[in-house]
N, C-alpha and C positions, 0 to 999 in steps of 0.2 A: 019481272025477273031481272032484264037490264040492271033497273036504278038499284035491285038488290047486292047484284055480281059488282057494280062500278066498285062500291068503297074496297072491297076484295082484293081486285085486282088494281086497285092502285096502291093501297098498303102494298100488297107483293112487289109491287115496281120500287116505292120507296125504298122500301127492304133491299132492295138490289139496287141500286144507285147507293145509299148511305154508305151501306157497306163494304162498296165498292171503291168510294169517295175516302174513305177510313183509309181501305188497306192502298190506297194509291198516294197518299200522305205519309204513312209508315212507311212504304215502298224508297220516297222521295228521301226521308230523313235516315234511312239506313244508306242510301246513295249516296248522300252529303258529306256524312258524317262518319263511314266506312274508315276511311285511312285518319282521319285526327282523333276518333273515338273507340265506334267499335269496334277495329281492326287493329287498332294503336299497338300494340305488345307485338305485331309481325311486321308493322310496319319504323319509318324513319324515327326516330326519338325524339321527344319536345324537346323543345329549347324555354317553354316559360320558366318562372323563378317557381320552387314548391308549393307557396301560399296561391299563387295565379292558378296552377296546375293544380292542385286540391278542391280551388272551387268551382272550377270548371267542370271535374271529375262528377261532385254534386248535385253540381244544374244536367250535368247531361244525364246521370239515372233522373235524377226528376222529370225531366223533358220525357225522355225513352217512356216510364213510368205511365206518365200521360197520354201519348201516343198509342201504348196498349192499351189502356182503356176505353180512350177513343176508338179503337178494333172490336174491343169487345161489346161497348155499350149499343150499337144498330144490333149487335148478334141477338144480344140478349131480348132487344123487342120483336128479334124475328124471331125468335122462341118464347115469344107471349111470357119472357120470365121481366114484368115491371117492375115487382116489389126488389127486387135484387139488381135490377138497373136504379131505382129510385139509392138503393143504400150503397149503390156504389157511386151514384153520383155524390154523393157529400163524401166520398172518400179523393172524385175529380176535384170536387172543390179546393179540399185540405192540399193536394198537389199541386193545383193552380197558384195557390197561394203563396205554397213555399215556391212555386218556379220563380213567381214576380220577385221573392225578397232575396234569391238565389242567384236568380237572372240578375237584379239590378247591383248586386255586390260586385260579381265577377267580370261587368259590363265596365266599375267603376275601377275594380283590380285590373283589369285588363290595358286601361290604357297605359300602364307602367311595363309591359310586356306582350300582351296577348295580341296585340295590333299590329304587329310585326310583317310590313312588306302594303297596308293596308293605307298609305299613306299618314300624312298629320292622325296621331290617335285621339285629338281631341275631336275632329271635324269625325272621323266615323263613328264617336261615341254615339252622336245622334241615332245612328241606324239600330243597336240595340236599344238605344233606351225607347226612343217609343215605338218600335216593336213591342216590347216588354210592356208598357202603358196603353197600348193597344190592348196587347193580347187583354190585361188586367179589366179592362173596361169592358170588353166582351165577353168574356167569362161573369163577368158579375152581372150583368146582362141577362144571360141562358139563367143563371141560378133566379135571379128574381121572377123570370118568367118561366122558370121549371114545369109550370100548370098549363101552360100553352103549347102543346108538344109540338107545335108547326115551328113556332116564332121560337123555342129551345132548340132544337135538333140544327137550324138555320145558323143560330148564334154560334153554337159550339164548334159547328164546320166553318164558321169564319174565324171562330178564334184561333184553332188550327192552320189555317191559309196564312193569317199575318205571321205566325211563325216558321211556316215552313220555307221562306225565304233564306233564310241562313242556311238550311239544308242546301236549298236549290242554287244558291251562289257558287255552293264547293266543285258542282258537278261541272266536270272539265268537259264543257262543249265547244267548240270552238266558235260558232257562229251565237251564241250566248256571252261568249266575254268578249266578242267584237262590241257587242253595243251595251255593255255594263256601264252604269249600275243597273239603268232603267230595265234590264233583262231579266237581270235578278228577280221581280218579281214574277216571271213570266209563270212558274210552276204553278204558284200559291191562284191569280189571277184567271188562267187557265178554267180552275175549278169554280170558280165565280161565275163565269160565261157558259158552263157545262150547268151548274145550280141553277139558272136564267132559264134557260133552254130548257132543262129538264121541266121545269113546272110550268111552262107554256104550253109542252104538247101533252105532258100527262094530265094538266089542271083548268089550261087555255088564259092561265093569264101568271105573271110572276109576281112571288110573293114580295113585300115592300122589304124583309131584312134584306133580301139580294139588292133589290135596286138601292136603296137608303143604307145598308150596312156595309153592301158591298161598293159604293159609291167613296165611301169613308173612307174605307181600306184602300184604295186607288188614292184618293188623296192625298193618305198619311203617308203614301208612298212617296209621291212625289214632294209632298211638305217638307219632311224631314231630309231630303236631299238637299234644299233648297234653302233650311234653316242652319244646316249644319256650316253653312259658308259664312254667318253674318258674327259680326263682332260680339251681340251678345248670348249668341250660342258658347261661340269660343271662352267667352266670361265666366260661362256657368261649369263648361265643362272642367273648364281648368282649376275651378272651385272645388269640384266635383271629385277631378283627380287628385286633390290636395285634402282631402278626408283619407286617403288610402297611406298609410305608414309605405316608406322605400328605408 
């Protein structure tokens, strides 16, 4: 009766971590992103140029977009509804998709304006673009391995994490922006150590995307800090920024 109850009761645990893990991500990005986005019309007024502030407008429903679905998609396996989680993942995909080509426009618009107070906007282009080549590489990731619901649900909550850094950046804490940038990641990272842990005591050993996915994501952290300083970062961005019409 045990080994009948174990699988049971650990779906149910899953079920409540995933979805847990979801709305504390949504949580995170409506905290971020409160006064520059979705509070913007009661709050200060932008100062980007219209074409900056139009594509930003874009990326942030796409982003938002996907974050919802991210909420909804644990709901729907804790309501044994698959086939309608399966057909709205190919609709996460078609978002994922447009974020990357959204994200990487606005990333590339932005240094003409959106960087503002952020120092050199070539040297912080690095922190959006590979965020955004992150996210892209892990999402396509989760889709290839759709069939694998351990190693998918895994992906998709770290593709999640690498973006929600720019969320977590906004939120004015004080003992956070003392040790910025390196803090910045603290939200997204957070849940990486909570994923670890989680499947240690529910499963007694942790699954390799945490250790190996989440090992990347730490890295890419710190790499793109560390690349954005070197001559031929600054080459590329300036290249970069020189496709955008001023």
């Amino acid at each position: 009766m045990a080994t009948v109850r174990a699988p049971a009761v650990r779906w149910r645990h899953d079920r409540l971590f995933y979805t847990g893990a979801s709305l504390y991500l949504a949580i995170l990005t409506f905290a971020g992103f409160a006064r520059s986005f979705y509070l913007a019309p009661w709050m200060e007024q932008s100062h980007l140029t219209p074409e900056v502030g139009r594509l930003l407008v874009v990326h942030g429903i796409l982003f938002t977009a996907w974050i919802g679905l991210l909420v909804v998609q644990p709901l729907l396996i804790a309501g044994r509804r698959r086939e309608l989680h399966r057909k709205l993942g190919w609709l996460g995909a078609a978002l994922a998709f447009a974020m990357v080509v959204f994200g990487n426009l606005a990333a590339v618009a932005a240094m003409h304006g959106g960087f503002k107070g952020l120092g050199d906007p070539h040297v912080f282009y690095a922190v959006p673009f590979f965020t955004i080549q992150g996210f892209a590489v892990l999402v396509a990731l989760a889709v290839l391995w759709r069939d694998r619901a351990e190693t998918h649900k895994r992906l998709m909550l770290l593709a999640a994490i690498i973006i929600v850094e720019a969320a977590f950046a906004r939120i004015e804490l004080a003992p956070i922006a003392a040790g910025a940038p390196f803090t910045f990641f603290l939200g997204g990272d957070l849940l990486i150590l909570a994923g670890m842990a989680y499947d240690r005591l529910s499963r007694g050993r942790v699954h390799k995307v945490w250790i190996w996915g989440g090992a990347a994501v730490v890295a890419s952290q710190i790499g793109k800090l560390l690349i954005a300083q070197t001559e031929p970062w600054m080459a590329f961005a300036k290249a970069m920024a020189g496709l955008w019409p001023v």
